[in-house]
mmJSON file of the N, C-alpha and C atoms, coordinates in Angstrom:
{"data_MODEL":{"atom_site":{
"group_PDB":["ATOM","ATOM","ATOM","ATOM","ATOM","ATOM","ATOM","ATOM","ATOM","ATOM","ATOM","ATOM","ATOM","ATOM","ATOM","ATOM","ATOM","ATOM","ATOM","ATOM","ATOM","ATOM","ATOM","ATOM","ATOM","ATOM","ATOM","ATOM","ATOM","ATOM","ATOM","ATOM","ATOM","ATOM","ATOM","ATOM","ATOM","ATOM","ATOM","ATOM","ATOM","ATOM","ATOM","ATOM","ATOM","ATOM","ATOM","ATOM","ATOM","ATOM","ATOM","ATOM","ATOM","ATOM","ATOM","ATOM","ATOM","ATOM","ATOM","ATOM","ATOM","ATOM","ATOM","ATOM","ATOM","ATOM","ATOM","ATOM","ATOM","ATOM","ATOM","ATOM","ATOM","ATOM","ATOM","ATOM","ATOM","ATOM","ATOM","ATOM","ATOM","ATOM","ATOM","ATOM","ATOM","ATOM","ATOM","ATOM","ATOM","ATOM","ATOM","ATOM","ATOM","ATOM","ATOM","ATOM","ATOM","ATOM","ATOM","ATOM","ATOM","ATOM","ATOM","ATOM","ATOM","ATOM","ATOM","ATOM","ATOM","ATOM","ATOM","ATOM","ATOM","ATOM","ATOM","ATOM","ATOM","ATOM","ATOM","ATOM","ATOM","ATOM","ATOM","ATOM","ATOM","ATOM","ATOM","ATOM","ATOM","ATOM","ATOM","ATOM","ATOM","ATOM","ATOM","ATOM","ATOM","ATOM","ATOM","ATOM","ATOM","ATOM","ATOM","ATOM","ATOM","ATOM","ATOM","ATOM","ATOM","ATOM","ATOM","ATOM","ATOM","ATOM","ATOM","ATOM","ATOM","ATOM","ATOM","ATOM","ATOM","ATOM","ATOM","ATOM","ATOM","ATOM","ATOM","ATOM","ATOM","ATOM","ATOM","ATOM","ATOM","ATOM","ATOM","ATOM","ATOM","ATOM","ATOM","ATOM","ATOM","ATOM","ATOM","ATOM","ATOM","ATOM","ATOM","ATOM","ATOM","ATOM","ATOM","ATOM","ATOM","ATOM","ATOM","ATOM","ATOM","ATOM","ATOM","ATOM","ATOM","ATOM","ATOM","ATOM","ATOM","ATOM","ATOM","ATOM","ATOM","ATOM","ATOM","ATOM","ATOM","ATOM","ATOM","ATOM","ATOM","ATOM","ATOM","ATOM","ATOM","ATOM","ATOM","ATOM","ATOM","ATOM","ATOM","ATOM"],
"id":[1,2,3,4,5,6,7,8,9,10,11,12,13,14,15,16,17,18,19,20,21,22,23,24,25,26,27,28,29,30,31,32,33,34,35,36,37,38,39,40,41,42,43,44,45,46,47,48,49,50,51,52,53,54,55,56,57,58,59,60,61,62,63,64,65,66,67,68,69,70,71,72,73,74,75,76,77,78,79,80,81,82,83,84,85,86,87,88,89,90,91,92,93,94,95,96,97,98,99,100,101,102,103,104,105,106,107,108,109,110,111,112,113,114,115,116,117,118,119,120,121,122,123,124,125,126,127,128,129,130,131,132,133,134,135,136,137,138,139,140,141,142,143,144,145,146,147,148,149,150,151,152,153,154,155,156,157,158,159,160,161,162,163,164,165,166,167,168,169,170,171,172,173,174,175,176,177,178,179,180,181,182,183,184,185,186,187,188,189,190,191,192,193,194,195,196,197,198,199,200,201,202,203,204,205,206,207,208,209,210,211,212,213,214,215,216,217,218,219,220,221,222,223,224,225,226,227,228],
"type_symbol":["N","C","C","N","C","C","N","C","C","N","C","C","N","C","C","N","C","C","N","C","C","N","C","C","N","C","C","N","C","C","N","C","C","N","C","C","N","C","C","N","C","C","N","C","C","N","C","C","N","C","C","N","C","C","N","C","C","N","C","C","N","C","C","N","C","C","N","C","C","N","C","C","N","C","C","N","C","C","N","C","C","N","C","C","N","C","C","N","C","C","N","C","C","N","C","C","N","C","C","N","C","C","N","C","C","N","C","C","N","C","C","N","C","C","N","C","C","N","C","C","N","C","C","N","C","C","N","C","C","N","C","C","N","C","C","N","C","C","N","C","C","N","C","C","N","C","C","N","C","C","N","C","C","N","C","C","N","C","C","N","C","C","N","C","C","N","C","C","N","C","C","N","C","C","N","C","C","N","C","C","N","C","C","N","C","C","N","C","C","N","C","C","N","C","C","N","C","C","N","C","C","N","C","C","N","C","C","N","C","C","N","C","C","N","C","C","N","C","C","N","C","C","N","C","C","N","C","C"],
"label_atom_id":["N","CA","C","N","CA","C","N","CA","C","N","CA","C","N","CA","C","N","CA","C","N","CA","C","N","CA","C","N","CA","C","N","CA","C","N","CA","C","N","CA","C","N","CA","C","N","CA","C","N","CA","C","N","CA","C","N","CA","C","N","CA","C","N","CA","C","N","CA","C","N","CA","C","N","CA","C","N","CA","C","N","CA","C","N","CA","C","N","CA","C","N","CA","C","N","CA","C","N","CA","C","N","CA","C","N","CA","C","N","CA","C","N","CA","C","N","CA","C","N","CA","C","N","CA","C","N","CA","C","N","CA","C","N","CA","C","N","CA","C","N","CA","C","N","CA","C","N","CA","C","N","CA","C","N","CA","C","N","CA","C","N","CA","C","N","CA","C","N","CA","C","N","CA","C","N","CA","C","N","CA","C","N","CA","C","N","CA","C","N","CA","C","N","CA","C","N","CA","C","N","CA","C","N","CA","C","N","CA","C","N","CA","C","N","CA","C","N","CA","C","N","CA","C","N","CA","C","N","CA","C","N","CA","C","N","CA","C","N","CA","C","N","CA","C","N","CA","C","N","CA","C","N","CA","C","N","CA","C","N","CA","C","N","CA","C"],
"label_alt_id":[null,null,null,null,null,null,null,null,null,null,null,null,null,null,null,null,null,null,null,null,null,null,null,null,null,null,null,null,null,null,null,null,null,null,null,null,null,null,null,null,null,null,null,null,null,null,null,null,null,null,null,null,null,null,null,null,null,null,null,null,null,null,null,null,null,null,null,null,null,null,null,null,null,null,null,null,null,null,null,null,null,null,null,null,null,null,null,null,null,null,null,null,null,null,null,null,null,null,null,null,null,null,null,null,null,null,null,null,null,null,null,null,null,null,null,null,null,null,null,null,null,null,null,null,null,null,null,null,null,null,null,null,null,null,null,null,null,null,null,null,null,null,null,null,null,null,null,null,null,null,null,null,null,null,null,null,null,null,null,null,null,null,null,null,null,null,null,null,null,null,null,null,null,null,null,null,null,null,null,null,null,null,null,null,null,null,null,null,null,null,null,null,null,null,null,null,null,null,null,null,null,null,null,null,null,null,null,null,null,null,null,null,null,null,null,null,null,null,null,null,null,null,null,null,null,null,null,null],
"label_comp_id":["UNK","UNK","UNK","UNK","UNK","UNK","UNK","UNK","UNK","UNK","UNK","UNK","UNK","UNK","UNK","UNK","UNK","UNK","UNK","UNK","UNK","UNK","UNK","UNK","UNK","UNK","UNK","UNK","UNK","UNK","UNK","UNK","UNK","UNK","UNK","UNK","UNK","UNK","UNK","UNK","UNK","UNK","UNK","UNK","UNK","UNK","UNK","UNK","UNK","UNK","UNK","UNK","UNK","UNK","UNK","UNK","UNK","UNK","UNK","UNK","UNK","UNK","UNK","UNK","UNK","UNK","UNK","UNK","UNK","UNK","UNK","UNK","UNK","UNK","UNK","UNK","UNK","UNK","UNK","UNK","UNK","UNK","UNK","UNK","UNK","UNK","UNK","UNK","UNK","UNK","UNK","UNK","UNK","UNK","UNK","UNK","UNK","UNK","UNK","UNK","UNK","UNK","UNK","UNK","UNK","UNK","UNK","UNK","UNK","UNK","UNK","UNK","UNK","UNK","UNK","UNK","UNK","UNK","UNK","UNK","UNK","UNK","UNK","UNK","UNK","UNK","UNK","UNK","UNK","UNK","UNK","UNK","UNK","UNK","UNK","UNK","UNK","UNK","UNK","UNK","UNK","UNK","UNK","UNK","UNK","UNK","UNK","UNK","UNK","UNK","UNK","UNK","UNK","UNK","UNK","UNK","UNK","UNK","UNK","UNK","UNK","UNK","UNK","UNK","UNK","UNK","UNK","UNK","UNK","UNK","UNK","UNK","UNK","UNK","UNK","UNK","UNK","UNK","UNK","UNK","UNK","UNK","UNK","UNK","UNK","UNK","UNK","UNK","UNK","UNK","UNK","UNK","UNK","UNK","UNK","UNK","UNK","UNK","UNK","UNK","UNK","UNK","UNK","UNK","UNK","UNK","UNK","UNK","UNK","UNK","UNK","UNK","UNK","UNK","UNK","UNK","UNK","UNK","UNK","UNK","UNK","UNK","UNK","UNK","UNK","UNK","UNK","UNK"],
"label_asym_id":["A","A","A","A","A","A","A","A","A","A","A","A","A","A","A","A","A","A","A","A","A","A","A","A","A","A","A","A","A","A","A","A","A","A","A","A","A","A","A","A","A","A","A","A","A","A","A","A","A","A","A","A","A","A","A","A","A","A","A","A","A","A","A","A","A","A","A","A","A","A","A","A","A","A","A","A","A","A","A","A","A","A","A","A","A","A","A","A","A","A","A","A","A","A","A","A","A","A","A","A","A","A","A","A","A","A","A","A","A","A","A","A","A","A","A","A","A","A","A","A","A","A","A","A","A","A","A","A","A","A","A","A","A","A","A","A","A","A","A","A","A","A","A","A","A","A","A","A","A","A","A","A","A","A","A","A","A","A","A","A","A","A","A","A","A","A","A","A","A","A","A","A","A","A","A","A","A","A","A","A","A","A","A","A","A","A","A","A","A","A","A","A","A","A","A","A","A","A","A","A","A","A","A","A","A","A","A","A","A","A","A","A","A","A","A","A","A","A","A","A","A","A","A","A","A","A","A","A"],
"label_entity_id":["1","1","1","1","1","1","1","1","1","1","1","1","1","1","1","1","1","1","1","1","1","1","1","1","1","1","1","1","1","1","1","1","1","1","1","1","1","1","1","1","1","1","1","1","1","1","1","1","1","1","1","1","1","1","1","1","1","1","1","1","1","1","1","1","1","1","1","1","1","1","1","1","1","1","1","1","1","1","1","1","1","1","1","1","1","1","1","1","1","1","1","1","1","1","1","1","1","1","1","1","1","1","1","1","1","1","1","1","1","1","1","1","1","1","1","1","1","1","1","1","1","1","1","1","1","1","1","1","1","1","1","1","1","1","1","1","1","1","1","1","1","1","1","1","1","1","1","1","1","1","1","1","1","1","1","1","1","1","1","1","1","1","1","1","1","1","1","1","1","1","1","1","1","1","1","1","1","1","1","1","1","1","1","1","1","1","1","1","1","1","1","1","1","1","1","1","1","1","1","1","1","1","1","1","1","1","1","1","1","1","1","1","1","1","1","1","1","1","1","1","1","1","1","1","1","1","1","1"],
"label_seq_id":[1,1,1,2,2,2,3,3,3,4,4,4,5,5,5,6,6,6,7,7,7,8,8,8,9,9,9,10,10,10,11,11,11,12,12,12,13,13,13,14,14,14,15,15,15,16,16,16,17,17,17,18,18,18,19,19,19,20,20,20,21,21,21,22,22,22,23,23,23,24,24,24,25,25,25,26,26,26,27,27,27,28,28,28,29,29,29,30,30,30,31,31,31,32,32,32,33,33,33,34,34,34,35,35,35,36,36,36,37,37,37,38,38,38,39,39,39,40,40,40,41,41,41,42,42,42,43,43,43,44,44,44,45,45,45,46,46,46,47,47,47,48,48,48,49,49,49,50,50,50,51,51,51,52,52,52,53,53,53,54,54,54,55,55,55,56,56,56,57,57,57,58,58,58,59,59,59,60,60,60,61,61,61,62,62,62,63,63,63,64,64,64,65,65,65,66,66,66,67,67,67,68,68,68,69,69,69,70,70,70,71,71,71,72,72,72,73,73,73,74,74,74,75,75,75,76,76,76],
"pdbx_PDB_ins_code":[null,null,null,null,null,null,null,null,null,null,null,null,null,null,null,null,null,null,null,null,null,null,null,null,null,null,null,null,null,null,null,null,null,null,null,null,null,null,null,null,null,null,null,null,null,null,null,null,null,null,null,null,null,null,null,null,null,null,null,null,null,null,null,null,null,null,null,null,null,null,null,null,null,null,null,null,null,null,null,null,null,null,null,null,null,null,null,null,null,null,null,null,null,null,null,null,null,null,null,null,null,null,null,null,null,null,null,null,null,null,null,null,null,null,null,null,null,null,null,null,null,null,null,null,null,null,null,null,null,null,null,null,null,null,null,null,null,null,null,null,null,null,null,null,null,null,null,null,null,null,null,null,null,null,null,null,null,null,null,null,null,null,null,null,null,null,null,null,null,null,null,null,null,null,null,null,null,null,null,null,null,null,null,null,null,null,null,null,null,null,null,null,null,null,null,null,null,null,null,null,null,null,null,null,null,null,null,null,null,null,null,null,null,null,null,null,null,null,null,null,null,null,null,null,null,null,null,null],
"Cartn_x":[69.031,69.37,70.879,71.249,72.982,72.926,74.571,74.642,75.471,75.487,76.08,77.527,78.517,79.571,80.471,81.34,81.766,83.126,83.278,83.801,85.042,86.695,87.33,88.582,89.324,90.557,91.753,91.747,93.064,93.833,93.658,94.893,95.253,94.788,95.36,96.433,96.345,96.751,98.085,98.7,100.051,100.789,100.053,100.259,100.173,99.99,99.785,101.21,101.292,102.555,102.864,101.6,101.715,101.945,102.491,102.386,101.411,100.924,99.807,100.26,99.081,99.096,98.095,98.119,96.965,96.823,95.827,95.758,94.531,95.253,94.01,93.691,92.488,91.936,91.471,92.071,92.245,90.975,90.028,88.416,87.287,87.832,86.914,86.55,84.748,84.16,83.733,83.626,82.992,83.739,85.773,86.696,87.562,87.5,88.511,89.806,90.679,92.338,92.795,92.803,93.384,93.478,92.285,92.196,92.598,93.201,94.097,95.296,96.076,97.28,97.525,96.509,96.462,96.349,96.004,95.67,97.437,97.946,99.062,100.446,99.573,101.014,101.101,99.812,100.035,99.892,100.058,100.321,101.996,102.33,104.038,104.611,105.451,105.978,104.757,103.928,102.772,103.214,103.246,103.387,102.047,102.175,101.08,101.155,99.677,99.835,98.602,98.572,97.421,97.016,95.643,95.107,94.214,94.068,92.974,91.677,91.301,89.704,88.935,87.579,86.771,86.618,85.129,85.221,85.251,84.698,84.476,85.667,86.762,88.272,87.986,87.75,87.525,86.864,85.908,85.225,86.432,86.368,87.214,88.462,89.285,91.037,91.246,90.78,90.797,92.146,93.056,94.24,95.39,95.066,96.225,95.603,94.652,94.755,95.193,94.999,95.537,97.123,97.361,99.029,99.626,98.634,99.434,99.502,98.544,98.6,99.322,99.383,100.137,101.836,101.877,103.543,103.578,102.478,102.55,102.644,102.336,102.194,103.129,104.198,104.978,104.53,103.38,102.814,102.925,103.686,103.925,102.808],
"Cartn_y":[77.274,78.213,78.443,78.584,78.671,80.056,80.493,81.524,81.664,82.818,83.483,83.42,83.333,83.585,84.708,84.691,86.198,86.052,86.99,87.22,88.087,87.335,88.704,88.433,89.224,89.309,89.2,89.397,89.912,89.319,88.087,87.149,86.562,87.139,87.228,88.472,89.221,90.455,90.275,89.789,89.649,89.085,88.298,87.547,88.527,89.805,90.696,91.157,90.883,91.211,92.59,93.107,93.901,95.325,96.269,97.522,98.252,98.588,99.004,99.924,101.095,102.266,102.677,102.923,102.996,104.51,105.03,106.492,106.553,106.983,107.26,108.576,108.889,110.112,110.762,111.644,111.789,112.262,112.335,113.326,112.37,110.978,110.052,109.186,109.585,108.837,107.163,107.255,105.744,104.852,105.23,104.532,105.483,104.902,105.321,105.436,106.456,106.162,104.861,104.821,103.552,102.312,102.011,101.5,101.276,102.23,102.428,102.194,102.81,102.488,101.016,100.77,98.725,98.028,98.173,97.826,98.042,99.449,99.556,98.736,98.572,97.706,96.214,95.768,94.263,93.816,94.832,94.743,94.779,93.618,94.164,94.935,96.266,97.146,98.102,97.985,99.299,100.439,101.451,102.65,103.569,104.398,104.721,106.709,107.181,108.247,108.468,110.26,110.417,111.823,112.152,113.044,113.678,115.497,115.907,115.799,114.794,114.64,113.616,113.881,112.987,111.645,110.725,109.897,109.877,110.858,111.252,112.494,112.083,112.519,112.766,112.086,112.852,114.109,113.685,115.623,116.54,116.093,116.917,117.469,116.412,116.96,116.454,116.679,116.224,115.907,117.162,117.62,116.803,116.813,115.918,114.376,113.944,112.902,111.987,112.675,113.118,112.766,113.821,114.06,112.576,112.206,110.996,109.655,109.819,108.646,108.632,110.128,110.149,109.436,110.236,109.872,108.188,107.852,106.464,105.534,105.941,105.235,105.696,106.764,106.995,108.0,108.912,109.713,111.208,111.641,113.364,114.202],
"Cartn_z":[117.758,116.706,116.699,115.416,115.504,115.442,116.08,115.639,114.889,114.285,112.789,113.511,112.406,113.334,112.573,113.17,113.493,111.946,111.539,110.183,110.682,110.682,110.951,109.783,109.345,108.889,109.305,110.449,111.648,111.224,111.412,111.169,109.823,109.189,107.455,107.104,108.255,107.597,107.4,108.804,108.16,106.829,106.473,105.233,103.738,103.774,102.893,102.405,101.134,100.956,99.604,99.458,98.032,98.423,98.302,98.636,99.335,100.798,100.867,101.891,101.716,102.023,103.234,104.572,105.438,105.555,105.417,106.249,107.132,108.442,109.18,109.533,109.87,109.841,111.319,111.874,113.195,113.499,112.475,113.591,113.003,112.417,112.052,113.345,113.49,114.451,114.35,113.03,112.351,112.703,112.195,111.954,112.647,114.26,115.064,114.614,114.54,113.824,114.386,115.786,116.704,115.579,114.919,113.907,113.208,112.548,111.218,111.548,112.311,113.219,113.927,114.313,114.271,112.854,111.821,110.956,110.091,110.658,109.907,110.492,111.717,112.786,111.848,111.837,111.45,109.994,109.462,107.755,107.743,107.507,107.15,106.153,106.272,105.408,104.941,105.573,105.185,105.325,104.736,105.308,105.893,107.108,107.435,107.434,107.088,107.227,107.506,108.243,109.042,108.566,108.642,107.948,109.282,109.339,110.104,109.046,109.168,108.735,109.482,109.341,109.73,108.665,108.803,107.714,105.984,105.932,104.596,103.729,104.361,103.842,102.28,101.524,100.061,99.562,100.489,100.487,101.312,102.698,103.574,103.275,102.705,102.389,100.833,100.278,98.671,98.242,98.367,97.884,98.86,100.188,100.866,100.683,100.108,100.138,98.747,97.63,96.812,96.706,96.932,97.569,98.175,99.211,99.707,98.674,97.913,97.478,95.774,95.469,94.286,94.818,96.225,96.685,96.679,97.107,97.619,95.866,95.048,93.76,92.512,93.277,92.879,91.65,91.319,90.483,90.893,89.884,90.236,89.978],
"occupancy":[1.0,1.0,1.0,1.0,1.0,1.0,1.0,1.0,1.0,1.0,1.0,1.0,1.0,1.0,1.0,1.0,1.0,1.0,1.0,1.0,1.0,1.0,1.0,1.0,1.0,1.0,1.0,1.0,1.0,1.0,1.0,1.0,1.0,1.0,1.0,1.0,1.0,1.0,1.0,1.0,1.0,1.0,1.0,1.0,1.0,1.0,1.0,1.0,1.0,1.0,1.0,1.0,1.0,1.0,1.0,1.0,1.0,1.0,1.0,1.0,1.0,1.0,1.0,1.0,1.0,1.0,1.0,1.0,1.0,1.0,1.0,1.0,1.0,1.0,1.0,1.0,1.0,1.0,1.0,1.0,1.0,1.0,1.0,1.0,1.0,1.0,1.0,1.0,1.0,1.0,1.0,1.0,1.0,1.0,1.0,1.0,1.0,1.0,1.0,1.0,1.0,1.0,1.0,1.0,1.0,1.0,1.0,1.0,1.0,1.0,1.0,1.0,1.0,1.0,1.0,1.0,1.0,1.0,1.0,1.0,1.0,1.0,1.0,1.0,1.0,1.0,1.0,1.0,1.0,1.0,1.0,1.0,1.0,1.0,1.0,1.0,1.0,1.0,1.0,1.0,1.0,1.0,1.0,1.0,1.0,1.0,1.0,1.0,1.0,1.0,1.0,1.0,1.0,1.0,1.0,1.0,1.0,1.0,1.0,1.0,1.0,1.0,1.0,1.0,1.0,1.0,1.0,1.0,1.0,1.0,1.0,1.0,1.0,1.0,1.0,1.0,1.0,1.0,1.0,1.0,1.0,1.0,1.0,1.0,1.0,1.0,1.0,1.0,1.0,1.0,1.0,1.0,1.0,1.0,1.0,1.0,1.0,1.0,1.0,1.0,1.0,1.0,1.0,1.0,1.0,1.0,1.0,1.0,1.0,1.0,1.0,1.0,1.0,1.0,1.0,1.0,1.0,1.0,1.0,1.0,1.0,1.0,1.0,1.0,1.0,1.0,1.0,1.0],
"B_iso_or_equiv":[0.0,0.0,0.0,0.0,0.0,0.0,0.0,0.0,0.0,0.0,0.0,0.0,0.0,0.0,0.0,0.0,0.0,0.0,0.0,0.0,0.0,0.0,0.0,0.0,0.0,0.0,0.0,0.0,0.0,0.0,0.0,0.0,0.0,0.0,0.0,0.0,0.0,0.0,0.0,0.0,0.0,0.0,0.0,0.0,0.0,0.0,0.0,0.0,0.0,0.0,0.0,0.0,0.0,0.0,0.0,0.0,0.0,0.0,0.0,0.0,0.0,0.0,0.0,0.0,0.0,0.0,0.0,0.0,0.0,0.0,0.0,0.0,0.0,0.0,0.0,0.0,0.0,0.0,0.0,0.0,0.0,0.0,0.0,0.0,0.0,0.0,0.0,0.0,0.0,0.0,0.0,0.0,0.0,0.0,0.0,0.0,0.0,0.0,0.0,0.0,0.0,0.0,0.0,0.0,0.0,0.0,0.0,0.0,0.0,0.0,0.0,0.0,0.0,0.0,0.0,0.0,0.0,0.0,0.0,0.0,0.0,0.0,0.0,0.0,0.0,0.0,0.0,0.0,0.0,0.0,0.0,0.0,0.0,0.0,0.0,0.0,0.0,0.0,0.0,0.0,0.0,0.0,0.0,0.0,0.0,0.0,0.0,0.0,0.0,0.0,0.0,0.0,0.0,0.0,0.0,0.0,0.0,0.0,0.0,0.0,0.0,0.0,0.0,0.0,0.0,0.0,0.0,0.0,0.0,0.0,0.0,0.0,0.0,0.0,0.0,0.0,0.0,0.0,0.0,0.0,0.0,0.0,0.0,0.0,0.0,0.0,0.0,0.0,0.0,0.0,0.0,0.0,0.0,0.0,0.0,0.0,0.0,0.0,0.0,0.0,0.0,0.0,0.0,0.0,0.0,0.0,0.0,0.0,0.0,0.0,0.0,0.0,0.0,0.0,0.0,0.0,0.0,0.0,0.0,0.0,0.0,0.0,0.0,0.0,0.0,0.0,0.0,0.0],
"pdbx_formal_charge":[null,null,null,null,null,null,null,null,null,null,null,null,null,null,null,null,null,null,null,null,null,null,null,null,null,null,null,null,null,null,null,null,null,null,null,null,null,null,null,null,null,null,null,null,null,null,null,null,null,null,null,null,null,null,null,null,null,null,null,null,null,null,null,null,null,null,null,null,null,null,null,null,null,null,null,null,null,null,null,null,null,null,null,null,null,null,null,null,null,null,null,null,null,null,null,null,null,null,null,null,null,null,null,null,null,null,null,null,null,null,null,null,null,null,null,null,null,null,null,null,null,null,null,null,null,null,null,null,null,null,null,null,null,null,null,null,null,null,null,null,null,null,null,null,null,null,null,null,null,null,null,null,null,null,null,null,null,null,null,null,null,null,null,null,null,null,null,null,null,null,null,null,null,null,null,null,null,null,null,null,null,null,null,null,null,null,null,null,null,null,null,null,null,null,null,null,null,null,null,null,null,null,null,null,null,null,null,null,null,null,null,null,null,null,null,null,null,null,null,null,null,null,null,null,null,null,null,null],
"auth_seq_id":[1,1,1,2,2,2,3,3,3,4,4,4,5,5,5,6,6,6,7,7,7,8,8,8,9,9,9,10,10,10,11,11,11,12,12,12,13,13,13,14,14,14,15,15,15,16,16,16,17,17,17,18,18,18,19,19,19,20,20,20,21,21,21,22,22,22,23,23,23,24,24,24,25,25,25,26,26,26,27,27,27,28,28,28,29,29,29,30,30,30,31,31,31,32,32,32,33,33,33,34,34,34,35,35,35,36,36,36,37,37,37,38,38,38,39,39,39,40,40,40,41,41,41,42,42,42,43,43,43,44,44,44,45,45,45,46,46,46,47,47,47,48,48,48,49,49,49,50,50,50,51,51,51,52,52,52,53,53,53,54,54,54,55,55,55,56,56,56,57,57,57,58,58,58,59,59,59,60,60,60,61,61,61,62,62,62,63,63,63,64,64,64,65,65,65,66,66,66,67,67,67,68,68,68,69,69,69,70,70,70,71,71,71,72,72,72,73,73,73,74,74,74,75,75,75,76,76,76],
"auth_comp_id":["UNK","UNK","UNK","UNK","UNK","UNK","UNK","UNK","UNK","UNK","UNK","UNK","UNK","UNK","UNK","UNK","UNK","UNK","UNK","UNK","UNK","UNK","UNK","UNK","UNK","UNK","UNK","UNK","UNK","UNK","UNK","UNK","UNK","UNK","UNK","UNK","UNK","UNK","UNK","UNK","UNK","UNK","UNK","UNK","UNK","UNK","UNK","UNK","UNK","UNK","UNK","UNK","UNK","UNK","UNK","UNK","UNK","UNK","UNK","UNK","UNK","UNK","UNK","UNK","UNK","UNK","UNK","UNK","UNK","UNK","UNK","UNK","UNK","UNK","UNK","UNK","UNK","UNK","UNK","UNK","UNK","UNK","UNK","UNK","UNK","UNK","UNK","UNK","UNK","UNK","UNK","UNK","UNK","UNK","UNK","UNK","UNK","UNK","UNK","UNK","UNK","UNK","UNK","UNK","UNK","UNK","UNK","UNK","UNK","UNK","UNK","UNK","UNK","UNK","UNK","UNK","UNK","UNK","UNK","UNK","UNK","UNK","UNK","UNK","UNK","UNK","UNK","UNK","UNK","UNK","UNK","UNK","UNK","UNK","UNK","UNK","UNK","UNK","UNK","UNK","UNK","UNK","UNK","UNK","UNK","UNK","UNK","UNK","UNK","UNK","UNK","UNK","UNK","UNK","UNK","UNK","UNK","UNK","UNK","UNK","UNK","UNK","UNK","UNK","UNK","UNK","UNK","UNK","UNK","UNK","UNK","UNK","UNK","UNK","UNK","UNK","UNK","UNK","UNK","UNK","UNK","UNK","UNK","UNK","UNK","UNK","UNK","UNK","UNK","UNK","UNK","UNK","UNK","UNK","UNK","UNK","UNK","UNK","UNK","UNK","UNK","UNK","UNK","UNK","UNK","UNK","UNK","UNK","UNK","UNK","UNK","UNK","UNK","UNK","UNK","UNK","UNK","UNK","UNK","UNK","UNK","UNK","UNK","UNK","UNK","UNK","UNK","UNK"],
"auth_asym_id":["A","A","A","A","A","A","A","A","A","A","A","A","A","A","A","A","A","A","A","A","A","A","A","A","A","A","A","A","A","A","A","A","A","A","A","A","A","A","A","A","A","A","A","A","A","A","A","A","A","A","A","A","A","A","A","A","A","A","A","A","A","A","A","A","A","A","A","A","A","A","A","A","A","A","A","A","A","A","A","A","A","A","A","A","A","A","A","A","A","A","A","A","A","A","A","A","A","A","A","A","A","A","A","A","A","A","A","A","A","A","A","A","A","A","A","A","A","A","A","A","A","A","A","A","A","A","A","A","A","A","A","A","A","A","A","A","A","A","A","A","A","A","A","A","A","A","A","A","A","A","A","A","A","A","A","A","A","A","A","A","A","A","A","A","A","A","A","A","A","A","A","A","A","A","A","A","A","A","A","A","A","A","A","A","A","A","A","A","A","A","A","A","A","A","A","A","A","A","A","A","A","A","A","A","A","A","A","A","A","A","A","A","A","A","A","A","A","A","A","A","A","A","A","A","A","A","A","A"],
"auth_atom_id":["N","CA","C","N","CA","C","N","CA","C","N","CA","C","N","CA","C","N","CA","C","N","CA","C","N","CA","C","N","CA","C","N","CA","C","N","CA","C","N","CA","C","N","CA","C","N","CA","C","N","CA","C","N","CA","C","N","CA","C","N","CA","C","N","CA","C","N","CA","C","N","CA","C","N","CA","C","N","CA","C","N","CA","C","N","CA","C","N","CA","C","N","CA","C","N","CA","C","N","CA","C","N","CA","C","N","CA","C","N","CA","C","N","CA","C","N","CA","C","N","CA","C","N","CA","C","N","CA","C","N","CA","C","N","CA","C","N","CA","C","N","CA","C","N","CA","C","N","CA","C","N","CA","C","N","CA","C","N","CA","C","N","CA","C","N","CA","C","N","CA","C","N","CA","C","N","CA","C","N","CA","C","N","CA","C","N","CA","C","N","CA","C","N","CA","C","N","CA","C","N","CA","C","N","CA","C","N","CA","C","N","CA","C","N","CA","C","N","CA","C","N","CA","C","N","CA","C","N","CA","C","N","CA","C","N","CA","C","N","CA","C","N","CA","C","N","CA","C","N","CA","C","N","CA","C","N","CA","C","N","CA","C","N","CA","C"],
"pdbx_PDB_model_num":[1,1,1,1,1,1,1,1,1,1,1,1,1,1,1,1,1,1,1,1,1,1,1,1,1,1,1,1,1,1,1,1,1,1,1,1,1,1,1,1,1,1,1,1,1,1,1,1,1,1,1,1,1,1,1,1,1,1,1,1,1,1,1,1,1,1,1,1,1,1,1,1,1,1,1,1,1,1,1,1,1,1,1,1,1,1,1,1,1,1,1,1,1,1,1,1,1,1,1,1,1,1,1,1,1,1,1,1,1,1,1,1,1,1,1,1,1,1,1,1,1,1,1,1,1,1,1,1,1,1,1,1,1,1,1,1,1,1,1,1,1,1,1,1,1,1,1,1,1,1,1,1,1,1,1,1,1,1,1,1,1,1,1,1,1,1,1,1,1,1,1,1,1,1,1,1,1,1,1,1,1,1,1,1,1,1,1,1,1,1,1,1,1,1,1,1,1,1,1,1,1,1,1,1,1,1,1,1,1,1,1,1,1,1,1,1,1,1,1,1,1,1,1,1,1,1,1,1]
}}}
């Protein structure tokens, strides 16, 4: 029997070159921040920002998340 094999991105990431925005969420259990903060290391020119929320940040911080991403898209 074969096995399935394993699906990753990692090594594409650097190759990303369009504006992108990471936020990680410091009380998210699903999606450890560590995560997000690796994810923001190996994206070149990402900017990263961090939120007290768990996973579900749209319910949790509406308004700062909001906020970050109006700044990030340049929308007042």
């Amino acid at each position: 029997m074969r096995r399935p094999s394993s699906v990753t991105s990692r090594r594409r990431l650097p190759l990303i070159t369009a504006p992108t925005l990471v936020i990680g969420n410091t009380q998210d259990y699903l999606v450890p921040v560590e995560h997000s903060r690796e994810l923001h290391r190996l994206i070149p020119g990402s900017r990263y920002a961090e939120l007290d929320s768990g996973h579900v940040v749209v319910l949790e911080r509406p308004a700062e998340l909001t906020e970050l991403i109006r700044e990030f898209i340049g929308t007042p």
